[in-house]
DOPA-967034 format. One line per field, with one value per residue (C-alpha): residue number from 0; x, y, z; residue in one letter. Coordinates in steps of 0.25 Angstrom, whole numbers, plus 2048, in hexadecimal, padded with zeros to 3 digits. Layout:
REM DOPA-967034
resi = [NUM,...]
c1 = [X,...]
c2 = [Y,...]
c3 = [Z,...]
resn = [A,...]
This chain:
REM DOPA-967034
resi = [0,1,2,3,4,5,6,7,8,9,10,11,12,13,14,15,16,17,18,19,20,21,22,23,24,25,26,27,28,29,30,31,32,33,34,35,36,37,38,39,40,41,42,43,44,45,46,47,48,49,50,51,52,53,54,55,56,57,58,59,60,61,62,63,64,65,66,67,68,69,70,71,72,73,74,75,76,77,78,79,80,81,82,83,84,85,86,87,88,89,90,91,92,93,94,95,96,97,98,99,100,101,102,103,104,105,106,107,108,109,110,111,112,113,114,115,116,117,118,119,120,121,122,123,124,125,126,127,128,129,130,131,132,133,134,135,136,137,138,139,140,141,142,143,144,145,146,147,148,149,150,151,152,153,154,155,156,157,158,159,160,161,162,163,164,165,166,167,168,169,170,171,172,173,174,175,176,177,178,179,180,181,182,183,184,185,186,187,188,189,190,191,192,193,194,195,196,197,198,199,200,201,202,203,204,205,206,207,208,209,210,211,212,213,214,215,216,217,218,219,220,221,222,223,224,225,226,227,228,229,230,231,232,233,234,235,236,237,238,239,240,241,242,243,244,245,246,247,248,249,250,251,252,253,254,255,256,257,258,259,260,261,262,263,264,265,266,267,268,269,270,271,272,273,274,275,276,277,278,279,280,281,282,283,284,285,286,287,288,289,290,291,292,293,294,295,296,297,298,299,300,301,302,303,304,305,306,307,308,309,310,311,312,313,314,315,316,317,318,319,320,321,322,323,324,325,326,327,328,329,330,331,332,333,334,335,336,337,338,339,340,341,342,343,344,345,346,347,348,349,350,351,352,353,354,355,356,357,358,359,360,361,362,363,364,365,366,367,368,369,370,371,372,373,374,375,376,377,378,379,380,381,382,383,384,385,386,387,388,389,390,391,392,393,394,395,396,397,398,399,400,401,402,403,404,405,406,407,408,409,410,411,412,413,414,415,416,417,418,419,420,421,422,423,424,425,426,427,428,429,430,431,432,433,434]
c1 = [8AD,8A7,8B0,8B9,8B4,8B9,8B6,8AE,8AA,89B,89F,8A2,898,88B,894,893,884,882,888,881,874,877,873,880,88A,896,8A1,8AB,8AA,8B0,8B1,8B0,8A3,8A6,89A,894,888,88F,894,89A,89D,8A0,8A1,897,88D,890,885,879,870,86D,865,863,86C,864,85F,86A,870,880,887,89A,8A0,8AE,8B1,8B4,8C1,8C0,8B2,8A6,8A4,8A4,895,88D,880,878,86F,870,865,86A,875,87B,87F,888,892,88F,88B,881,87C,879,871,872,880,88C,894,8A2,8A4,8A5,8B1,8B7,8BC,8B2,8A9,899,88E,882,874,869,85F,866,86D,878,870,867,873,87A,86E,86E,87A,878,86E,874,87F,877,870,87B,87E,87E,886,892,897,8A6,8B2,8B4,8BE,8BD,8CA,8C4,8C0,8CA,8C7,8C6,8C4,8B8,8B1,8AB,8A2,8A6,89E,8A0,8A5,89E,899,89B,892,897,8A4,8AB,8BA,8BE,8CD,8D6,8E5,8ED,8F8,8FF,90F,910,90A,910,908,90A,903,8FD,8F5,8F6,8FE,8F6,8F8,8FD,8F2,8F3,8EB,8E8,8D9,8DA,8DD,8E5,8E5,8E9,8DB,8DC,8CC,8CB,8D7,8D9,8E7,8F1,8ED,8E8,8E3,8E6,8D7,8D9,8CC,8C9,8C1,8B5,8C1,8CC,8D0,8D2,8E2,8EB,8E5,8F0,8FE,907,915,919,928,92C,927,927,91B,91D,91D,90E,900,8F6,8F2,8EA,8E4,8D8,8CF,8C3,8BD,8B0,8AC,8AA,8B4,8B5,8BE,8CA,8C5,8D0,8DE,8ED,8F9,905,913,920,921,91C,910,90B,90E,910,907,90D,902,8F3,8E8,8DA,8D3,8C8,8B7,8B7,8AA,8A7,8AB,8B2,8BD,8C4,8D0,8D5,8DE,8E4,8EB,8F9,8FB,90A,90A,917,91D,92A,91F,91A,929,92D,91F,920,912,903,8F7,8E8,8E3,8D5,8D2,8C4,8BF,8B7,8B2,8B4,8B9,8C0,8C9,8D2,8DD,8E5,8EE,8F5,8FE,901,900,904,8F8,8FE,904,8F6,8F3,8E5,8E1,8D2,8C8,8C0,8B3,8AC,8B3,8AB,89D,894,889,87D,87B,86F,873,881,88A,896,8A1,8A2,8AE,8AC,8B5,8BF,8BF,8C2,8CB,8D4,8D3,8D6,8D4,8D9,8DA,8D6,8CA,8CA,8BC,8B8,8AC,8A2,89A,890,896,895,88C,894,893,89B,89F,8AF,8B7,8B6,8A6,8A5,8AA,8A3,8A4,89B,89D,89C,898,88E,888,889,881,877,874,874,869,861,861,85D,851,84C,84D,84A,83E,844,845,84F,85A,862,862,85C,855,858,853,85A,867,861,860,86F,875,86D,871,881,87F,878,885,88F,885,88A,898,895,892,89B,8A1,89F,8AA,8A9,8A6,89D,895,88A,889]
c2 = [E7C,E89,E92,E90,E8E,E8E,E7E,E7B,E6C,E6A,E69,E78,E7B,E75,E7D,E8A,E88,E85,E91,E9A,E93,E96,E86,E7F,E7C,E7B,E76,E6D,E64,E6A,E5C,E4E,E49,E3E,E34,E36,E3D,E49,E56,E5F,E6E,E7A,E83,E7F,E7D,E84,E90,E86,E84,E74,E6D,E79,E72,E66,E60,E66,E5B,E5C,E56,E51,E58,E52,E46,E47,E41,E33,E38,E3A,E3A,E42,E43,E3F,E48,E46,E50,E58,E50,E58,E64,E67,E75,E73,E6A,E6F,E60,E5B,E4D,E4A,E3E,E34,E31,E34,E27,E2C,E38,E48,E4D,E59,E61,E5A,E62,E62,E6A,E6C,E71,E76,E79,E73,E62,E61,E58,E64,E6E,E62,E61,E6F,E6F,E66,E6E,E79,E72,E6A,E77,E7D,E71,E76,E82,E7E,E73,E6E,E6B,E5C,E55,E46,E3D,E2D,E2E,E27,E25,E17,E11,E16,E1B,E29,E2A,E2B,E2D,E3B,E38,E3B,E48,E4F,E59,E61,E5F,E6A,E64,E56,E54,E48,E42,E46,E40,E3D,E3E,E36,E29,E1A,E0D,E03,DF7,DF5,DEA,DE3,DD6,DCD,DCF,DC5,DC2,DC2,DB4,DA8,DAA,DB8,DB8,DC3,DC5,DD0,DD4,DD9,DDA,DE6,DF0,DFE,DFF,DF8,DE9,DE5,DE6,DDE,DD6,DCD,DC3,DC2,DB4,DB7,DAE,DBA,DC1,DCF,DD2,DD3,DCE,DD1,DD7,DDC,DDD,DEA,DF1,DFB,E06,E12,E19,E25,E2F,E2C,E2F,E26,E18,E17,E0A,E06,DFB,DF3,DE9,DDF,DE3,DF2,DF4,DFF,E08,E00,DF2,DEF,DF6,DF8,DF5,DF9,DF3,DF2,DE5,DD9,DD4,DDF,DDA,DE7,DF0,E00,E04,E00,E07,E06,E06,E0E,E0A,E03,E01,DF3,DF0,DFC,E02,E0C,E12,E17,E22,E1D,E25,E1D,E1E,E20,E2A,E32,E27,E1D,E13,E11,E0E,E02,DFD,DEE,DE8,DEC,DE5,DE5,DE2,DDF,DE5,DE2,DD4,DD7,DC8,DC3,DCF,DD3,DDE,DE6,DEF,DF7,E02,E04,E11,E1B,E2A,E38,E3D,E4C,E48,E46,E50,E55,E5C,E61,E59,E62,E64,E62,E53,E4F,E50,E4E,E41,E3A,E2D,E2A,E30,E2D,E39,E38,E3E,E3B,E3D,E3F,E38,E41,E44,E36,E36,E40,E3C,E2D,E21,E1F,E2B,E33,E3E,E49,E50,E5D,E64,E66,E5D,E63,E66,E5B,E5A,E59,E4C,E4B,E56,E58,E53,E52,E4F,E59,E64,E70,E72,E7B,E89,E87,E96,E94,E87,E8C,E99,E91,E85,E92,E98,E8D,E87,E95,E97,E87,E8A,E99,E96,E8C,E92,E88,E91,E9C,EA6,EB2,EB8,EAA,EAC,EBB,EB2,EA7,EB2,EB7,EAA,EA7,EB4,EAF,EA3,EAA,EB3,EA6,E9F,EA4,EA0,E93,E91,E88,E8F,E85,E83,E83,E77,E71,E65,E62,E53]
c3 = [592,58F,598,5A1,5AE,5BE,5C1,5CB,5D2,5D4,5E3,5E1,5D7,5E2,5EE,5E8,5E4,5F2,5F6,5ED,5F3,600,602,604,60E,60B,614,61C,627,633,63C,636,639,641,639,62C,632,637,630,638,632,63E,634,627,631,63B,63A,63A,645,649,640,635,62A,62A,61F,616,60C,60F,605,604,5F8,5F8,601,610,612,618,61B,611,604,5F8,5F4,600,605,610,618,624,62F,63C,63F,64C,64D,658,653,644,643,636,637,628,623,61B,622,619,616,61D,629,625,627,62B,620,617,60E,60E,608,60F,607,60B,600,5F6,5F3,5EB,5E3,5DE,5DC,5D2,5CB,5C9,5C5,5BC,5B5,5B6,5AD,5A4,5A0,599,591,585,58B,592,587,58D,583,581,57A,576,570,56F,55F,557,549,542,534,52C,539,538,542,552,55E,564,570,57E,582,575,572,569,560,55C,557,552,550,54D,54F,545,54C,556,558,564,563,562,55F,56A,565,558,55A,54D,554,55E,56D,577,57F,58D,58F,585,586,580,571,56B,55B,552,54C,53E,53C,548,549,549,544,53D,538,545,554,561,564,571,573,583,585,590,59A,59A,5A7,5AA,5A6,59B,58E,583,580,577,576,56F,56C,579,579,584,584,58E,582,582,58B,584,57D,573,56F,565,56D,567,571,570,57D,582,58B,597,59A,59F,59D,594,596,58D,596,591,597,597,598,591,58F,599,5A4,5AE,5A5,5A6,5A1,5A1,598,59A,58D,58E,58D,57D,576,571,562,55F,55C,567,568,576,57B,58A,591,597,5A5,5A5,598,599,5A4,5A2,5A7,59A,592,58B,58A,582,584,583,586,58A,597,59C,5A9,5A8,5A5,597,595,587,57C,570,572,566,567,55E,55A,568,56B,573,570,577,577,575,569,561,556,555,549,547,53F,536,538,52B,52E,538,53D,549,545,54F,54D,555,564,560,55A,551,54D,53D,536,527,51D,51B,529,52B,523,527,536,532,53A,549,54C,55A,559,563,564,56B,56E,579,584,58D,59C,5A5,5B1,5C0,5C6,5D1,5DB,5D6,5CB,5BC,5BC,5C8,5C1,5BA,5AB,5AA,5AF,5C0,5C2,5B9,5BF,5CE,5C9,5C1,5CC,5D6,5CF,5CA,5DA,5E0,5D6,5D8,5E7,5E8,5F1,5FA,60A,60C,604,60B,5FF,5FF,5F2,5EC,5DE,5DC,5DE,5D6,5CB,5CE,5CC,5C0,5BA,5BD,5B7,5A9,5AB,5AA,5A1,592,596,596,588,581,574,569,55F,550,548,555,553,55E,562]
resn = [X,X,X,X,X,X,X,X,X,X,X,X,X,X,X,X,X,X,X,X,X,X,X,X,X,X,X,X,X,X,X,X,X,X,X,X,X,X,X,X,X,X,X,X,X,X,X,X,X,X,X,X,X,X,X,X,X,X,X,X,X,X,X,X,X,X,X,X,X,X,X,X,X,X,X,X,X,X,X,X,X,X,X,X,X,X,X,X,X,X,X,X,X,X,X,X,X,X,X,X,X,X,X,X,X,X,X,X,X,X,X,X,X,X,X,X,X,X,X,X,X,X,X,X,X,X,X,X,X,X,X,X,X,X,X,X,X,X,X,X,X,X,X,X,X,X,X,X,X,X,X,X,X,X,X,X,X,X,X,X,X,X,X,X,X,X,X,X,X,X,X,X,X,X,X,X,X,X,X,X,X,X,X,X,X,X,X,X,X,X,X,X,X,X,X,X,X,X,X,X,X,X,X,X,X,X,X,X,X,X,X,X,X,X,X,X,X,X,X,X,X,X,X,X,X,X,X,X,X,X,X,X,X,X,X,X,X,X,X,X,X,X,X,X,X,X,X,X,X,X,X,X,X,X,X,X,X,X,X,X,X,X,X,X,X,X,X,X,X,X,X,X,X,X,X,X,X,X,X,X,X,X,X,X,X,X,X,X,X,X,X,X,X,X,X,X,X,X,X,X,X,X,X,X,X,X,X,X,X,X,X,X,X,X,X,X,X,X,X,X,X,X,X,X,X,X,X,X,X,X,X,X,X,X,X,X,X,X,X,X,X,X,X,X,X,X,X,X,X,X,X,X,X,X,X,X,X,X,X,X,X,X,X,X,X,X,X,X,X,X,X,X,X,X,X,X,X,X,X,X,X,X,X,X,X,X,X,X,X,X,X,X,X,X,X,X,X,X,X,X,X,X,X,X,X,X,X,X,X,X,X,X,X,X,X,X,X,X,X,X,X,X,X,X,X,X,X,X,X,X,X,X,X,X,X]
């Protein structure tokens, strides 16, 4: 990010838009509601007349407990003053509760202050870059050219395992498996490997079952010391994220896995190595482990599958040093954008080796209310001033808002907002490639 910011959730960013409009309630339930028609607020409502909130959209911001939930609006059809009573329609799918938050807007839905959000986010794009880093790119053979992974766009620093001083090679991989089944056929491959003289390729027959497909028996090892696997995968069918899994056990033929890994989503035909996090890193779970296996967790039909180069690494321990600039370079290819490593480059990086890339992505729209995509990466004061401003100016004729001299404080919020604006400009770093 460009600066550092106070976080804020969109629920908090769309309340204090509200409140600058004069528009929202925003409140508690004082009395459970007894039905999913009624919302009952003493004090929230408790200065309306009957009948003058109707038509108002009310909308839950964070669940009711055992009650409503998250996310659902409806409109205000009646009010009763006397018992601070809203009947709302359509009926939400559980009771309010009391306690439970609400929002009530008059002018405004929340459906028109996200989408001004939105682009009041969209239209610094170019502004408010983020940092992003990105660690999937191995190296391989006589390969140059990599995709620029997802979201980059602008690279800035590329830099390479020089080494790594805690790391132990579980499984080779250059001797056949046992496989699990006598319908699955485990060989050591010699025409498709990534290490060594060979990889572990297991053939699943269209008839195989979900379940263990292979095992290898390997020396005892405790693996506490470290907090990731790593593993090279190759598989005739795309596979998705924990379609296929390592177990690790310390027993044999993995019979009681201590460990199960799921191998992440793996693109048909092609060589991928993956970094999984263990489960029990730093435990005495994971000591004396003696066998290690693949196991199919989500039947794939008939496939190939490869592995190879199985160890275990302290992440820590990994030793980055930068990559010169003048050794690699940004190319498009079509819609597709490369990293390219030239010659010498590649040679000084070597095969197999981890890539870490950093640079910039644009800031990521809210889509849900709390949470990682709920919260602000671009400056909240900013957005609430912007949104604020633009919302005032679009509605600056409308009777229905209780705001005096609307456009002089559509004016004041817009000159806050030009204020804050300049702060939010990402610094680019030297030696930047765009995307």
């Amino acid at each position: 990010m460009a600066q550092s910011i106070q976080s804020r959730t969109r629920t908090q960013i769309r309340q204090q838009i509200g409140r600058h409009l004069n528009d929202a309630i925003i409140s508690t339930c004082t009395s459970n509601g007894g039905d999913a028609v009624s919302l009952l607020d003493t004090y929230g409502l408790g200065k309306f007349a009957d009948n003058e909130v109707n038509g108002r959209q009310v909308y839950i911001p964070t669940l009711h407990t055992a009650g409503v939930p998250a996310g659902e609006k409806a409109w205000v059809s009646s009010f009763a003053a006397a018992t601070a009573d809203a009947t709302i329609a359509p009926t939400f799918t559980a009771n309010t509760i009391s306690g439970g938050a609400y929002e009530m807007w008059k002018t405004f839905t929340v459906e028109e202050v996200h989408d001004a959000i939105d682009l009041a986010v969209m239209s610094v794009t170019d502004e408010a870059y983020q940092y992003q880093q990105d660690e999937t790119i191995w190296t391989q053979t006589d390969l140059y050219e990599y995709t620029v992974p997802t979201g980059f766009k602008q690279i800035h620093r590329i830099e390479y395992v020089e080494s790594t001083s805690i790391s132990e090679q579980l499984e080779s991989c250059d001797s056949v498996w046992t496989a699990s089944t006598g319908i699955i056929t485990a060989t050591a491959a010699t025409d498709y490997y990534r290490e060594g003289s060979a990889s572990t390729r297991l053939v699943v027959p269209l008839a195989s079952a979900t379940g263990l497909l292979a095992t290898k028996t390997i020396p005892a090892m405790d693996i506490f010391p470290y907090n990731q696997l790593e593993i090279w995968v190759r598989s005739s069918s795309a596979l998705a994220a924990a379609d296929i899994q390592v177990v690790l056990d310390d027993t044999a033929a993995c019979a009681s896995p201590v460990e199960t890994l799921d191998i992440p989503a793996t693109s048909a035909n092609t060589w991928t190595r993956h970094k999984i996090s263990l489960a029990d890193a730093y435990s005495n779970a994971d000591i004396k482990i003696i066998s290690v296996g693949l196991n199919m967790d989500v039947d794939k039909g008939a496939f190939f599958i490869w592995v190879d180069d199985i160890r275990v690494v302290n992440s820590a321990s990994r030793i980055f040093r930068t990559l010169s600039p003048n050794l690699w370079s940004i190319v498009s290819e079509g819609s597709t954008d490369y990293i390219k490593l030239s010659p010498t480059g590649h040679n000084l990086v070597g095969a197999n080796t981890l890539l870490r890339i950093s640079g910039l992505r644009i800031p990521a729209l809210m889509t849900t209310d709390t949470g990682t995509t709920g919260t602000s990466e671009v400056d909240p004061a900013w957005i609430i001033h912007q949104v604020s401003a633009d919302l005032l100016i679009g509605h600056a004729k409308s009777r229905s808002l209780d705001i005096k001299d609307r456009q002089g404080l559509a004016e004041r919020h817009q000159e806050q907002a030009d204020k804050l604006r300049p702060k939010l400009r990402t610094r680019l770093k030297p030696n930047t490639s765009k995307v």
